[in-house]
LOLOGU-283616 format. One line per field, with one value per residue (C-alpha): y, x, z; chain; residue in three letters. Coordinates in nm, 4 decimals, always signed. Each point is the difference from the previous one (the first is absolute). Layout:
// residues N
Y	c(Y ...) $
X	c(X ...) $
Z	c(Z ...) $
chaine	c(A ...) $
residu	c(ALA ...) $
***
This chain:
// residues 313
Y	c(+0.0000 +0.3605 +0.2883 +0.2085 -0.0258 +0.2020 +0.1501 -0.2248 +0.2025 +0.0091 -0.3515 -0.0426 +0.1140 -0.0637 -0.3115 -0.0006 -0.1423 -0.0150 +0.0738 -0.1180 +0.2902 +0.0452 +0.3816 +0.1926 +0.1266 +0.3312 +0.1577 -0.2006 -0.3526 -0.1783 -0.2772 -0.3628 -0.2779 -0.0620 -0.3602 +0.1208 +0.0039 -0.1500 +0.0825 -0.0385 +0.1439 +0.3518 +0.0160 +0.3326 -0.0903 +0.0571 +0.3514 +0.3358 +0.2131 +0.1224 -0.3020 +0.2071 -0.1646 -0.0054 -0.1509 -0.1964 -0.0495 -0.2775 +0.0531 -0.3945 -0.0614 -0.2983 +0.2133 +0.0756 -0.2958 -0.0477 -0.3166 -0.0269 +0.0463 -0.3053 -0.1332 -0.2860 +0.1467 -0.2527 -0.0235 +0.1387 +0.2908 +0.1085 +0.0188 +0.1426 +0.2895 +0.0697 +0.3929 +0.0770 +0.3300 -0.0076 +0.2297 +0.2941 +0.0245 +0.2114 +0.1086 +0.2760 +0.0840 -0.2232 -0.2420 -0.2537 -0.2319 -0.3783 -0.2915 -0.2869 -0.3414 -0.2540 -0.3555 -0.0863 +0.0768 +0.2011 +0.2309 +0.3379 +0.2671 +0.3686 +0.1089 +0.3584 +0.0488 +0.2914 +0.0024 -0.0707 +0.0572 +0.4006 +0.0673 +0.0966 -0.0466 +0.3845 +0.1723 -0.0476 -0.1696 -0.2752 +0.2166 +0.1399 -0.2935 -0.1582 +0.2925 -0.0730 -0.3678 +0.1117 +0.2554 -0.2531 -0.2697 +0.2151 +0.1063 -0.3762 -0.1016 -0.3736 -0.2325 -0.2923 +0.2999 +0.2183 +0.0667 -0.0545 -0.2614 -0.1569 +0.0593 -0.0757 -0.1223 +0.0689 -0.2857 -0.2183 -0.3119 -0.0069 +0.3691 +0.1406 -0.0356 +0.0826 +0.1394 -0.3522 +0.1862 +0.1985 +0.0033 +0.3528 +0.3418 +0.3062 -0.1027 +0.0152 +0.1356 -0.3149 -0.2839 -0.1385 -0.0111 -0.1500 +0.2321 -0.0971 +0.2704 -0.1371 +0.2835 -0.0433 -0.0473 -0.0948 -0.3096 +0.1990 +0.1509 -0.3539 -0.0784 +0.2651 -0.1284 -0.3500 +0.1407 +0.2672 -0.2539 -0.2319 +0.2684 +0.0464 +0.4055 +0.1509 +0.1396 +0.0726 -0.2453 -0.2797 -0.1935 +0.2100 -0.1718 -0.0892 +0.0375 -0.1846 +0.1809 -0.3112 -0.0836 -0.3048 -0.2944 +0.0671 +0.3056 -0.2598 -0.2260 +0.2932 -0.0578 +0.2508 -0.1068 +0.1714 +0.0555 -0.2815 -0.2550 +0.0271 -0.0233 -0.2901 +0.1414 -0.2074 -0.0349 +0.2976 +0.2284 +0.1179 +0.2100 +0.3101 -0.0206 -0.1089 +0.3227 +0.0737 -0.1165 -0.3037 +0.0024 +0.0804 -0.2134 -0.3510 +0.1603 -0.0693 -0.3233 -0.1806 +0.1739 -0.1674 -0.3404 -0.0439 +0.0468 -0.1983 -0.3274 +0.1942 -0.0197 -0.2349 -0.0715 +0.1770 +0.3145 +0.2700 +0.1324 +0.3194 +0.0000 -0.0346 +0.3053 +0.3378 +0.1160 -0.1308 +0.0178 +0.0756 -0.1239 -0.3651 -0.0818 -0.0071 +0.3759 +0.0727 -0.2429 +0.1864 +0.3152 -0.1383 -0.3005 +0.2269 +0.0044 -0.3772 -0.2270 -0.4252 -0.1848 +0.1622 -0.2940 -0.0689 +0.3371 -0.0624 -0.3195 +0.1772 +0.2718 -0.2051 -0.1149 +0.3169 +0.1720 +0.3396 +0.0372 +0.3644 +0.2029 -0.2787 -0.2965) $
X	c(+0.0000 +0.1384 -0.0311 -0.0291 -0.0547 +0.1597 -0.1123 +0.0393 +0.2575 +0.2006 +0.0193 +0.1670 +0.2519 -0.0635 -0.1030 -0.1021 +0.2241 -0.0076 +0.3387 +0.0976 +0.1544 +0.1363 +0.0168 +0.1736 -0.2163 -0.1582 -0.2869 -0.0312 -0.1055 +0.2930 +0.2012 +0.0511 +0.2802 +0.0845 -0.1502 -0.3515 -0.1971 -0.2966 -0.1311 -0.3920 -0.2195 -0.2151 -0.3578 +0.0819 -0.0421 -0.1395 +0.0142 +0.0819 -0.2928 +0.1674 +0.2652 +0.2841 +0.2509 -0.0339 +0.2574 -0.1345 +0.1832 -0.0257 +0.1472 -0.0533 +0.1309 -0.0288 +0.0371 -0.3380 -0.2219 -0.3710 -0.2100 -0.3567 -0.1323 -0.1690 +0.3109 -0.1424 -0.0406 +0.0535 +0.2076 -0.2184 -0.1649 +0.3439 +0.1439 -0.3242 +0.1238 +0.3117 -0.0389 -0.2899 +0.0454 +0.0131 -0.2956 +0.0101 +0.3837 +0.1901 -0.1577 +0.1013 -0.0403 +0.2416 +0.0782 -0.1349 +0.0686 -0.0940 +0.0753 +0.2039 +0.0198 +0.2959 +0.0118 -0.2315 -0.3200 -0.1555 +0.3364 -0.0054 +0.2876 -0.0649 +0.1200 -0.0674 -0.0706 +0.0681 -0.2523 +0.1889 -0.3883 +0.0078 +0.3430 +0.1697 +0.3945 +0.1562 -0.3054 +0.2007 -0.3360 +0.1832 +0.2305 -0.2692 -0.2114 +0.3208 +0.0419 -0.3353 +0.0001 +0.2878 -0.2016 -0.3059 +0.2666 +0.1134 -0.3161 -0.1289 +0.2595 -0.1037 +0.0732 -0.1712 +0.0210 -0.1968 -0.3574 -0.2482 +0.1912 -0.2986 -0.0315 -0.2773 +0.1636 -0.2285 -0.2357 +0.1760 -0.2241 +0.2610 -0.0600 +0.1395 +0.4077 +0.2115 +0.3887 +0.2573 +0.3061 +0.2075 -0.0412 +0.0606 -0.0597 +0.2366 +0.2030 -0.1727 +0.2992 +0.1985 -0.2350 +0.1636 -0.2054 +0.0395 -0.1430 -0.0712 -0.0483 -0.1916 +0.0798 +0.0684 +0.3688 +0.1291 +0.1986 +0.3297 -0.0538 +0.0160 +0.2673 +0.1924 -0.0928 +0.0780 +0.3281 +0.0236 -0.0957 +0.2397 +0.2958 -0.1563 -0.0457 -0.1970 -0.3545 -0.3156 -0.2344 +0.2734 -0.0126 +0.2734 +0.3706 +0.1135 +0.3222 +0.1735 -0.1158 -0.2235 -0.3343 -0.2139 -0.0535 -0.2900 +0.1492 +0.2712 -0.2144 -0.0340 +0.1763 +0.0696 +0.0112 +0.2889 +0.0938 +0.2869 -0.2696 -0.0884 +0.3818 -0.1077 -0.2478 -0.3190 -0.2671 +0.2564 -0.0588 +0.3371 +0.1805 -0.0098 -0.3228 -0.1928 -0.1807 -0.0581 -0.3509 +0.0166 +0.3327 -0.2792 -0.2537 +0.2812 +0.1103 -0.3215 -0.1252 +0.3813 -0.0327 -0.3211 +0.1375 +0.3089 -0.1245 -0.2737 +0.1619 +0.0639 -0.4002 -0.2179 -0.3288 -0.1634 +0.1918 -0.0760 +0.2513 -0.1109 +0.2601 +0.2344 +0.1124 -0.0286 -0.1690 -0.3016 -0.2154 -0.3356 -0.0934 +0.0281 +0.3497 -0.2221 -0.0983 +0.3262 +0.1605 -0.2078 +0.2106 +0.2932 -0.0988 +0.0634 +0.3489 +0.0557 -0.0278 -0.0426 -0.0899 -0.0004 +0.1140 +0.3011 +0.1664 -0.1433 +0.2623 +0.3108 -0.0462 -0.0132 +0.3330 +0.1223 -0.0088 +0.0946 +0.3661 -0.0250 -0.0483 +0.1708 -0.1100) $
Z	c(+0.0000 -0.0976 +0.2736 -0.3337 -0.3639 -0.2651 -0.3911 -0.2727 -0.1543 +0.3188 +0.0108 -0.3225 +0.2498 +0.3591 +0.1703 +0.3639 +0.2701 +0.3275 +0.2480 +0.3332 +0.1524 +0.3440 +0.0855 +0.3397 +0.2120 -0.1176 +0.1438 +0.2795 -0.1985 +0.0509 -0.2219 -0.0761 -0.0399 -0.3644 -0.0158 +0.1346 -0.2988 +0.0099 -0.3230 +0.0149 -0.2942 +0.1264 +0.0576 -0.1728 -0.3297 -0.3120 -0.2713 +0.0601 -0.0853 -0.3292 -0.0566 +0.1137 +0.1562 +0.3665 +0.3148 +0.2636 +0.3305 +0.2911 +0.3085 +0.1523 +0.2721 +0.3007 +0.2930 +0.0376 +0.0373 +0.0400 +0.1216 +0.0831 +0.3597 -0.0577 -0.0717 -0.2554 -0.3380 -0.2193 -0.2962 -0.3045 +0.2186 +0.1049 -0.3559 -0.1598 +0.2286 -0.1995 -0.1675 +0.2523 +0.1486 +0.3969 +0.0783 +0.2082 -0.0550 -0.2801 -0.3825 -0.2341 -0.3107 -0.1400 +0.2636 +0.2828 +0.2805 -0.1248 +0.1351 -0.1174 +0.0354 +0.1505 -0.0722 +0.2894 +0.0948 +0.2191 -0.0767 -0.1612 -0.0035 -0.1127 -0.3509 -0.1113 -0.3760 -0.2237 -0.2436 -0.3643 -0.1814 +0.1078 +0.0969 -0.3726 -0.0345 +0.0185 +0.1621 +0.3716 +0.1475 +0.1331 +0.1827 +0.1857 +0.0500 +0.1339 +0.2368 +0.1291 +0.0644 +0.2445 +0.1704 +0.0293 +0.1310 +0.2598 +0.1033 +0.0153 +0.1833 +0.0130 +0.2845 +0.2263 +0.2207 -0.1723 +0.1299 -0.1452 -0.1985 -0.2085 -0.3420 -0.3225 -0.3606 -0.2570 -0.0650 +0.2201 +0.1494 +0.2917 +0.1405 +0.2249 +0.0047 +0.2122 -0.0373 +0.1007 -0.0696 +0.1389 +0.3590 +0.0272 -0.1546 -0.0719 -0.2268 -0.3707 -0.1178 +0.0800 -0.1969 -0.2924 -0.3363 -0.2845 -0.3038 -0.3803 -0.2659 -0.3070 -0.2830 -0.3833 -0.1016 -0.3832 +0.0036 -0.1222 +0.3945 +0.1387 -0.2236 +0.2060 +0.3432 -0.0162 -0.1480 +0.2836 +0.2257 -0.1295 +0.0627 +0.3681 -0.0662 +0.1633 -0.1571 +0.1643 -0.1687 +0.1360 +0.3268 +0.2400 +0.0327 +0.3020 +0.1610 -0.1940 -0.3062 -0.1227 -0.0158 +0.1610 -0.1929 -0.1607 -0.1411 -0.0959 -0.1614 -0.2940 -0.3196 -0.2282 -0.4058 -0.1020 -0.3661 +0.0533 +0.0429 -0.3206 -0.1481 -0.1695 -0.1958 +0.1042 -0.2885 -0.1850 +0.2953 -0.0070 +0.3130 -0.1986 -0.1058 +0.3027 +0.1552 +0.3663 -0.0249 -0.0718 +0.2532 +0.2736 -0.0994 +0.0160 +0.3266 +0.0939 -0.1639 +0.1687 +0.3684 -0.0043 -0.1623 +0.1608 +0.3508 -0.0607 +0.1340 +0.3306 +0.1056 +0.1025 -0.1540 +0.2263 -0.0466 -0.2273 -0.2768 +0.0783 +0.2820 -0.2666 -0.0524 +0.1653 -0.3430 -0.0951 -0.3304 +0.0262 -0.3137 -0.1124 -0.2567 -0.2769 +0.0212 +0.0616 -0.2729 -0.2438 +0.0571 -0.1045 -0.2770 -0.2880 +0.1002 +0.0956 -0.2608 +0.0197 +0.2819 +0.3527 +0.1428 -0.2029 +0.0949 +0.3746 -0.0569 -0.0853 +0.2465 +0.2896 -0.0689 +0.1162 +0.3377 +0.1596 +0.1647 +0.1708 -0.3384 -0.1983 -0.1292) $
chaine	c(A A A A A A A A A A A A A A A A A A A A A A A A A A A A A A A A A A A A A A A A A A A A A A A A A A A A A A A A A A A A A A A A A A A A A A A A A A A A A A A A A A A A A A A A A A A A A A A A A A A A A A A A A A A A A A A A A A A A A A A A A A A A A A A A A A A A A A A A A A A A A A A A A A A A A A A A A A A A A A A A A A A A A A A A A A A A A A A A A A A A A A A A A A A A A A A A A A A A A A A A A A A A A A A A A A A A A A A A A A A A A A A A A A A A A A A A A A A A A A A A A A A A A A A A A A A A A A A A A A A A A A A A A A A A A A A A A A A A A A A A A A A A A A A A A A A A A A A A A A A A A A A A A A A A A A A A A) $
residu	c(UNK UNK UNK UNK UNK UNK UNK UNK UNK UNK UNK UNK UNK UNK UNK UNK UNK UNK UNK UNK UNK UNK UNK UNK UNK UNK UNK UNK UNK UNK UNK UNK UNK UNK UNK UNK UNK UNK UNK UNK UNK UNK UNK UNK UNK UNK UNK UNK UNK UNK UNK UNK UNK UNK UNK UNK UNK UNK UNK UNK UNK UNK UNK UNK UNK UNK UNK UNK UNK UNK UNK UNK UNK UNK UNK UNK UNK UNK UNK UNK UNK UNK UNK UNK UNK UNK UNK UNK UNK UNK UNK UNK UNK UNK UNK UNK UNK UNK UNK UNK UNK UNK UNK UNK UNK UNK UNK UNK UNK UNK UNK UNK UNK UNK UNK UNK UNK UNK UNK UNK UNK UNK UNK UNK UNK UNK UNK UNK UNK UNK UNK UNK UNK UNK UNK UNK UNK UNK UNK UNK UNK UNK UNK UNK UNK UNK UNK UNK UNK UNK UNK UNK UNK UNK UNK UNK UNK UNK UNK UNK UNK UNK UNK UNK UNK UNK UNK UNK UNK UNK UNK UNK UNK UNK UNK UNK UNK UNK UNK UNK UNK UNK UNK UNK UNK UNK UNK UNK UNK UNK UNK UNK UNK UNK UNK UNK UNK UNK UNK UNK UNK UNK UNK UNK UNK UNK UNK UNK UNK UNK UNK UNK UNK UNK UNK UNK UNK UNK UNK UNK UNK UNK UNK UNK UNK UNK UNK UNK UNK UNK UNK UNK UNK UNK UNK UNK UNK UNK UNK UNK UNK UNK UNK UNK UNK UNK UNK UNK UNK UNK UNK UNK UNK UNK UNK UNK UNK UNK UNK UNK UNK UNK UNK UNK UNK UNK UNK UNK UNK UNK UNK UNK UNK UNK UNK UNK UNK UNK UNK UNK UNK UNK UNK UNK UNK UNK UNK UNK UNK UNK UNK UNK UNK UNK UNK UNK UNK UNK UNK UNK UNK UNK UNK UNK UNK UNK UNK UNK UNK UNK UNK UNK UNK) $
***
């Protein structure tokens, strides 16, 4: 699902994906570990009003946790909360307190969304809307402590809840989130990621690098096509030729392949990468088919022969 949708004629150009970003604390919402990324789709999908492109932001986070007072909602009725807002709490314009589900029931945790169908890339709405989920955090303050500490979710069955985690107040500043921003990029700007990634710069739509100037390992997991993968000339696609592109789009297609074997069945690939498309490989195939000639799968063959070596390969 897509927190936005963009114009047919941008999307001769721009796809949507979705990034796992860890940010410092600014404005009082705090900041996450590299490997938190729980990548869940929104309940804030669907068009922008005019098919502009729009960026959605989710600030998860399992700090703040919710169960039941009843303390038996089952299964289904917990997850069927997952997007609901939490009533009574915080709403703007372009943003909300929802709920989100773990992987048990009767377990919720707070996520505040950033509306991607009204908030329009370059307008600055999502500065401000940011600014105000902090003020609303520190104003809710939530704790076990916090009286009264009931709450109503939106069409939940298992009304009312009641806050789990943390034992004590004071310190919204200090909770670690985990936020995804779901905005349009062209595939020659992924191209330059994974290879920025890669080269462990720095860049602000990259996981942060830790002491040691590296990313975590699913940061690590991201392989970036270079032109020397294609020194062989694959189907004719010679290293001179090959265009970033279709460079982005391979990056892409062997992250996910390659660290494939690493997951269980029961595991999405969507924790793959830190960068994640929002629209299935055949929409975003379709970008680049004009320029990539034979069978996909006999160029996927060659270029998993090769692998990244710092910025060689």
């Amino acid at each position: 699902m897509h927190l936005f949708t963009i114009s047919p004629s941008q999307a001769l150009a721009l796809l949507p994906f979705l990034l796992s970003l860890p940010i410092a604390k600014a404005a009082g919402i705090g900041s996450c570990p590299d490997d938190e990324t729980g990548l869940e789709t929104s309940t804030s999908d669907g068009p922008t009003s005019d098919k502009s492109a729009g960026i959605g932001v989710e600030f998860e986070t399992g700090a703040i946790l919710l169960s039941s007072v009843s303390g038996n909602c089952d299964e289904q009725s917990t997850f069927s909360s997952k997007g609901k807002m939490i009533a009574g709490r915080g709403q703007g314009q372009n943003w909300a307190l929802t709920a989100d589900t773990q992987s048990d029931a009767d377990v919720l945790d707070a996520e505040y969304i950033i509306d991607g169908r009204v908030v329009k890339i370059g307008t600055g709405d999502a500065g401000k809307a940011a600014a105000a989920i902090a003020a609303d955090l520190a104003a809710w303050d939530p704790s076990t402590k916090m009286n009264p500490n009931s709450f109503n979710i939106d069409q939940s069955t298992c009304n009312p809840w009641k806050i789990t985690t943390p034992d004590a107040g004071g310190d919204s500043g200090a909770i670690l989130w985990a936020p995804q921003v779901t905005a349009p990029l062209p595939l020659e700007a992924i191209s330059d990621l994974f290879a920025k990634n890669t080269a462990n710069q720095e860049h602000p739509l990259l996981p942060k690098l830790n002491a040691q100037g590296k990313r975590a390992l699913v940061s690590q997991r991201m392989i970036s096509v270079t032109k020397d993968f294609f020194q062989s000339s694959p189907n004719k696609i010679s290293s001179t030729a090959v265009k970033d592109d279709v460079l982005g789009f391979f990056s892409l297609v062997m992250s996910y392949a390659k660290s494939a074997k690493a997951f269980g069945e029961d595991e999405s690939p969507k924790m793959l990468t830190t960068i994640m498309p929002r629209s299935d490989f055949t929409t975003i195939f379709a970008q680049v088919k004009g320029a990539v000639p034979g069978t996909l799968y006999d160029i996927v063959k060659v270029l998993a022969c090769y692998k990244n070596d710092g910025t060689n390969v």
